[in-house]
Structures are given as C-alpha cells and as structure tokens.
C-alpha positions in Angstrom: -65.2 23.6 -13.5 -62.6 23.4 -16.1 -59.6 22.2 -15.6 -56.6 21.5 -17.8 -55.9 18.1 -19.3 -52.9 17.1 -20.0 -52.4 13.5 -21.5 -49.7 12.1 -19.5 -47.6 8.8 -20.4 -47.2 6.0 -17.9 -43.4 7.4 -17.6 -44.2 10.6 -16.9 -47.3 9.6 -14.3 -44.5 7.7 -12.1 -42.2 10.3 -12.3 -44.6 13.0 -11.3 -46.1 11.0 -8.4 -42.7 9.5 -7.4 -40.0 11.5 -8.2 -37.1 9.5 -6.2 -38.4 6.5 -8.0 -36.1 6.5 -11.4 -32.8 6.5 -9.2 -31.4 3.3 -7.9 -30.8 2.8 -4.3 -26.9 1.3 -4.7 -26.3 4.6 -6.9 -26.8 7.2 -4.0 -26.6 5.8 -1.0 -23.4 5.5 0.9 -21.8 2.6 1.5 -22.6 0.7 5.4 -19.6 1.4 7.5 -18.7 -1.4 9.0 -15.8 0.2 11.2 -16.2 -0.1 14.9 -17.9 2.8 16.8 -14.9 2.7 19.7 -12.2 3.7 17.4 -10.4 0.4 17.9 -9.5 0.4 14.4 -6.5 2.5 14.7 -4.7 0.9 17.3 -5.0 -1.9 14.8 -2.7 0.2 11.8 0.2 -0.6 11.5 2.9 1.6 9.3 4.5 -0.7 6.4 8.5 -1.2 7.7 9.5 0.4 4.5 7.7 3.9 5.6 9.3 3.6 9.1 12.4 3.4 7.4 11.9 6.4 5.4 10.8 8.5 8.5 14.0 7.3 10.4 15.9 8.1 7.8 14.5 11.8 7.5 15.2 11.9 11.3 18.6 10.8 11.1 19.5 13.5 8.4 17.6 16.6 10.8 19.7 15.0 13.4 22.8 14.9 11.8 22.5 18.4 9.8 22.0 19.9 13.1 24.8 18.5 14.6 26.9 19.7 11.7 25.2 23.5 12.2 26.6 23.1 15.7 30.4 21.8 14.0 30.6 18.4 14.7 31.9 16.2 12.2 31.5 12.6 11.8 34.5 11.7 13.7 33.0 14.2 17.2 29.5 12.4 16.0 30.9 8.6 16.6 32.9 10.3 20.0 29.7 11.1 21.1 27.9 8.7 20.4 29.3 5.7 19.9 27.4 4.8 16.7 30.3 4.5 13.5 29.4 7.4 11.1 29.2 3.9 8.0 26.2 2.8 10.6 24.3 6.7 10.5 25.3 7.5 7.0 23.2 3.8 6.4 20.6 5.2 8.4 20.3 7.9 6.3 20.0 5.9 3.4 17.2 3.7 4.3 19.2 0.4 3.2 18.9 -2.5 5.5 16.5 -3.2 8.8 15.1 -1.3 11.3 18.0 -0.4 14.2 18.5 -1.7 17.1 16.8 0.9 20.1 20.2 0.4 22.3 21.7 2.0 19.1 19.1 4.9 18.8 19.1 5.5 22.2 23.1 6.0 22.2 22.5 8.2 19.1 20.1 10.6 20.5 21.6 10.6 23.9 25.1 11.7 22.1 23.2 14.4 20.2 21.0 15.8 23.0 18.1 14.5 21.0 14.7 13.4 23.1 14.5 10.0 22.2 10.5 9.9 21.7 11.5 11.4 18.8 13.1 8.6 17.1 10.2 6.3 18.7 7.6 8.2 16.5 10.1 8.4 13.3 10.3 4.2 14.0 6.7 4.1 15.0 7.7 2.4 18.2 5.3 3.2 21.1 5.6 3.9 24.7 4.8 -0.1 25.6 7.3 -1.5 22.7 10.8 -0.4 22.7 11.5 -2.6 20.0 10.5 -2.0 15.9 8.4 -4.7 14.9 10.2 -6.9 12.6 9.8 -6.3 9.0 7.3 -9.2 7.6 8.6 -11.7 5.1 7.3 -11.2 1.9 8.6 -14.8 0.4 5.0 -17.1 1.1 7.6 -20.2 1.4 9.3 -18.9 4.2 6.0 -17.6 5.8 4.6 -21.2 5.1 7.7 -22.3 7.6 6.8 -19.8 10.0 3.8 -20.9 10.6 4.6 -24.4 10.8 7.2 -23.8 13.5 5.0 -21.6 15.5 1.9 -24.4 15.2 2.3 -26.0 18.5 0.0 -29.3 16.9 3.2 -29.9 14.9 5.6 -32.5 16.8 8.7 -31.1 17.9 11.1 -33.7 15.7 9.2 -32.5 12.5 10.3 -28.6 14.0 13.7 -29.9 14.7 14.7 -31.3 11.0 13.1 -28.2 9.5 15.4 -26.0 11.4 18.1 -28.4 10.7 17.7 -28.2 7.0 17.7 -24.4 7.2 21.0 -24.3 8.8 22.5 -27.0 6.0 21.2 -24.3 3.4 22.7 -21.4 4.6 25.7 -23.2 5.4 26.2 -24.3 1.5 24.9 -20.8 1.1 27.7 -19.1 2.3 30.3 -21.6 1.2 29.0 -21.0 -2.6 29.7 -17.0 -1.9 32.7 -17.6 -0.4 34.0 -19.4 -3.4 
C-alpha cells in the first residue's frame, strides 16, 4: 500500500483537477453573432458611391479600349453612341456623379455592350434602374433633409427653408460670376 506523495500547492491542486479553470471565458470564446440566420443582411449592403464610381469607371475604360481594338475613334464612339467623348473620357476618370442610365444605356447599346454589365459596375439591380444618389456628407445639409422630409413639420416652415436655399445659391453664383 504505498503510494507516492507528492505535496501539492493550492495552485497546482486547481489546475490538476480543473485544467480549463485558469483561462478566462471572454479570452477564448467567439464572439455571439448576432447576424440574422436568413441572410437578410446582404440585401441590406450597400457599395459606398465612391467604389461604384471606380467600378464604372474600370468598365468604361474595358469598354472603350475595346472599341479602339476594333478602330473606332472618339469621334465613330460619339456617332455611335451619342454620348460626347468630354462625357466618357469623365467617366473614365471617376470625377463627378453617378450617370444618368438613359446615358449608359445609349453607351452600351452604341458599343454592342450588354447593359447588365454596366448595372453591376454601378451596382444598380434588376428592380432599380437608377444609381442611388450619393449621400451628403455635410450634417447641415442632412439636418435640412430631414426636416423637409418630416411630414410633422408645417408646410410654410418647408417653404421658407427652400426659399432661403434658392437666395443662397443665387448670391452664390452671382459671387462666381464676378
């Protein structure tokens, strides 16, 4: 009946009886997902307006240096379709707002391009034709959005706000004019 002693501390009694006790719970365990189980969360992305333009713009240039490969040149591009080559070079570029889809769809048409191409580069899907507009980024002018849209605000207070918008850019453009 012998049997081997071995003096053990409280420490290493706990950890040789509980060997998962020394780690902490928030350490290893994964955080809860929280996501929906339906995968409604996608539907729900949206692509920033700036990454649309960027995708556009990579489509325009595949568009145009194909045409090119076939010997068009930006005058037979505008013949075809209809679009001035200052408007598709601007494409290119990514500079300004999303285009207008009549304007896409005379651009592809003129190329012999599918135009669900251009819907994916703009992110548009089969139930929107239109780009959604870009969001403002200026929290005044998304304070007056808000307002205008609030139908508990009375229609006279709606009216001199959009009246005092139209003074401003009025004296706006006089002052650049100048």
């Amino acid at each position: 009946m012998s049997r081997c002693y071995r003096p053990r501390t409280a420490a290493t009694h706990t950890l040789d009886r509980h060997p998962w006790r020394h780690y902490r719970r928030s350490e290893h365990s994964r955080p809860r997902d929280n996501r929906p189980t339906n995968r409604t969360d996608t539907e729900r992305v949206t692509v920033p307006p700036a990454v649309r333009r960027a995708r556009f713009a990579a489509f325009v240039s595949r568009a145009l240096r194909e045409a090119r490969s076939r010997g068009m040149t930006d005058i037979d591009i505008k013949a075809a379709t209809g679009i001035p080559p200052s408007t598709f070079h601007r494409w290119q570029t990514t500079e300004g707002g999303l285009p207008k889809w009549e304007k896409v769809e005379a651009f592809c048409a003129g190329l012999d391009i599918p135009t669900s191409a251009a819907a994916a580069a703009l992110g548009i899907s089969d139930r929107t034709r239109e780009p959604e507009p870009e969001p403002i980024e200026d929290p005044d002018l998304r304070r007056l959005g808000r307002i205008l849209r609030d139908p508990a605000v009375p229609e006279s207070e709606k009216q001199a706000i959009r009246h005092t918008i139209r003074m401003l850019s009025r004296a706006t453009r006089t002052e650049a004019g100048d």
